[in-house]
N, C-alpha and C positions, 0 to 999 in steps of 0.2 A: 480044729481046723476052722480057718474063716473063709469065706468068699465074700468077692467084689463083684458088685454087679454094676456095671456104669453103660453111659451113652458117653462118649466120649469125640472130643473136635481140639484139634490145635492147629493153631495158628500163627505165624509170625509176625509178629510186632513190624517190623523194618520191611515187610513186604506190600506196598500200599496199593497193587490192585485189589483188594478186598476193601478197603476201604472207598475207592473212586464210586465201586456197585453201591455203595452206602451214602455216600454224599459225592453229589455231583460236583460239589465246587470242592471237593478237597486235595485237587491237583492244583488247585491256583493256590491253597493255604495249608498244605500238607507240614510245614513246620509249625504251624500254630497249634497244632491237634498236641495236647500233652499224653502221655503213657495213660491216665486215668482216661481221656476221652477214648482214646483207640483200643481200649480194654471196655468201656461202654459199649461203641457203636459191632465190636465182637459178640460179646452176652447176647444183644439186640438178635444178632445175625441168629446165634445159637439157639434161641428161646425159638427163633423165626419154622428153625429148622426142624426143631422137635414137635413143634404144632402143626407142620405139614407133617411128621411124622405119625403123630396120632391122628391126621384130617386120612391119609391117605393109607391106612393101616400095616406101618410098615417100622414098627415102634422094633417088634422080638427080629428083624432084619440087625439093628443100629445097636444092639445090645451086645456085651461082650462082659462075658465071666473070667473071672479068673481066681482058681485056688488057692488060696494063701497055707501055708503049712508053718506050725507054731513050733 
């Protein structure tokens, strides 16, 4: 038997308020941003959010197991 132990976030690509909160002007240049940028300034958010998670001790909250059966 394996287990998964993850912190896990998804996100939509094609849904650009997440990105506006990240870059202010990117409502004026929301076509320039390519798939590798808005997959950037995501990680960013994500890294952002795991380290309020460990500032504010709420890491074993965000965690989620899951059994794998071989």
């Amino acid at each position: 038997m394996k287990v998964r132990i993850a912190i896990e976030q998804e996100f939509d690509l094609s849904d650009d308020m997440f990105f506006r909160d990240d870059d202010p002007l990117f409502e004026e240049n929301a076509e320039l941003y390519t798939v590798e940028e808005r997959v950037d300034l995501l990680v960013n958010r994500f890294l952002e959010d795991i380290d309020y998670l460990v500032k504010y001790n709420q890491v074993e909250d965000a965690v989620s197991v899951e059994y794998i059966e071989e």
